[in-house]
N, C-alpha and C positions, 0 to 999 in steps of 0.2 A: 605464584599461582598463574595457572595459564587457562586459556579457552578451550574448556573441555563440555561433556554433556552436562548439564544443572548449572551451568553459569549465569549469573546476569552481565551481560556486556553493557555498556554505555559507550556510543560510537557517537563521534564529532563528526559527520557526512555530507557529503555533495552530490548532486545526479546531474552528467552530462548527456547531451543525446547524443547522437556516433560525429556528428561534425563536431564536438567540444563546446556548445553554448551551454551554458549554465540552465537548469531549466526545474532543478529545486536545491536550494541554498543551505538546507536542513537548516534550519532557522533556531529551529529545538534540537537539542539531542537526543539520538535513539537507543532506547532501550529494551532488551527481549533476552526472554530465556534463550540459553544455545543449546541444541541436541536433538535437532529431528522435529519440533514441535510447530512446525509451517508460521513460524513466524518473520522471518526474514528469508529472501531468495537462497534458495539451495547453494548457486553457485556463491553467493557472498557468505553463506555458514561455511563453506566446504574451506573455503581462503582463510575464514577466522580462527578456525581449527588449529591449535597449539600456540596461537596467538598470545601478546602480552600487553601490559598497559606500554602504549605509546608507541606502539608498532600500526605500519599503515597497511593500506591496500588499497590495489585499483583492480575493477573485476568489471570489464569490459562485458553485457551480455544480449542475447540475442532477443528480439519481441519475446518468441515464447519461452525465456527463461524466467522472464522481468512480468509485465503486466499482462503478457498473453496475446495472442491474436486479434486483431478487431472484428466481431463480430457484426455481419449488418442486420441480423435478427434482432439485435439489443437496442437498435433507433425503429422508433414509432413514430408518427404520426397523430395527434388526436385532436378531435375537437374544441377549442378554447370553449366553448359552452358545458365541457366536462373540469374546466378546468379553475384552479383559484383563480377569483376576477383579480388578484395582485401580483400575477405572474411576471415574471422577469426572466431575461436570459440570465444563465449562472443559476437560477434558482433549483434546489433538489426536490422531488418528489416521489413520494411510495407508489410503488406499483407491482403489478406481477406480469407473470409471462404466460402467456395462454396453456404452455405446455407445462406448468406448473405454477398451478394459481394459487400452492399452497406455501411459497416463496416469496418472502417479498425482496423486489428489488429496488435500487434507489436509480434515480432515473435523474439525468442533469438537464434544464431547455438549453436548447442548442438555436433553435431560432421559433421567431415569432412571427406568423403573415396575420392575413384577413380574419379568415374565422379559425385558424390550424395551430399548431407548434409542432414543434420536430423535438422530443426526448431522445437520449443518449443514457442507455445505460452502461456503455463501456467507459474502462478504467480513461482518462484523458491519454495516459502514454500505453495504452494498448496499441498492439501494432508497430510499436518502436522498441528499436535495439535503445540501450541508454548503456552509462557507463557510472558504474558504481565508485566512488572512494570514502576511504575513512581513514577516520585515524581512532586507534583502541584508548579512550580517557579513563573507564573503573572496569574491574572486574573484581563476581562477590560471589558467592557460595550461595546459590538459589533457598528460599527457606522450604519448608514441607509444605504450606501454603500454594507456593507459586509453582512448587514442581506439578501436586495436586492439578491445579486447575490449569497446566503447562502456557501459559504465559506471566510474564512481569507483572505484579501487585502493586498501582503506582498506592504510595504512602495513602494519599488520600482516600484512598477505596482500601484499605485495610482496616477489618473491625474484626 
């Protein structure tokens, strides 16, 4: 069996950024339907394509391949008096975007002063090239389930 559309891949993965430091160790393995269904970057499904178990790849790509542009509309500014009194940097929080307040987004603090924070709702490696590899560990014949709802059914969430 090879990677074709309705497969489930399981990829062993690493992400470099373009100078080669390590900067996610895929700690987990990843798992995703293949065949168009925006669950993994284009340019890494396009590489997987007729792939097998145990065959690797390195897919070198550009910001907007990978997480996209950094947008500065997506950091705010707000009030700590609007805010949990238990804020932390690193901490995430829901919000929306004035230009559509019927979205919500998740928004990271990125710093904390006197009475302010500075949120972040861009990806952390938006704005950066990174550099994809894997190595192919399972591949399985999607069920009608998972094709249905086009992504991976992890076990646990199956009923």
């Amino acid at each position: 069996m090879t990677i074709t559309k309705n497969i489930v891949v399981t990829l062993d993965y690493q992400v470099y950024n373009s100078q080669g430091d390590l900067i996610d160790p895929g700690e987990s393995p990843l798992v995703y339907l293949h065949g168009g269904y925006d669950n993994l970057f284009i340019p890494v499904e396009q590489e997987l394509e007729g792939k097998n178990i145990g065959d690797t790849l390195r897919v070198a790509m550009s910001a907007e391949e990978a997480f996209g542009p950094y947008r500065e509309e997506l950091v705010v500014t707000e009030s700590l008096s609007d805010l949990p009194d238990d804020l932390e940097i690193g901490m995430e929080i829901e919000g929306y975007l004035e230009s559509a307040e019927d979205d919500v987004i998740i928004y990271r603090v990125v710093q904390i002063d006197t009475d302010t924070a500075i949120m972040d709702a861009n990806h952390p490696l938006a704005g950066k090239d990174i550099v994809f590899e894997a190595t192919v560990t399972a591949i399985r014949a999607a069920s009608k389930k998972e094709i249905a709802a086009k992504h991976f059914i992890p076990l646990w969430s199956a009923s």
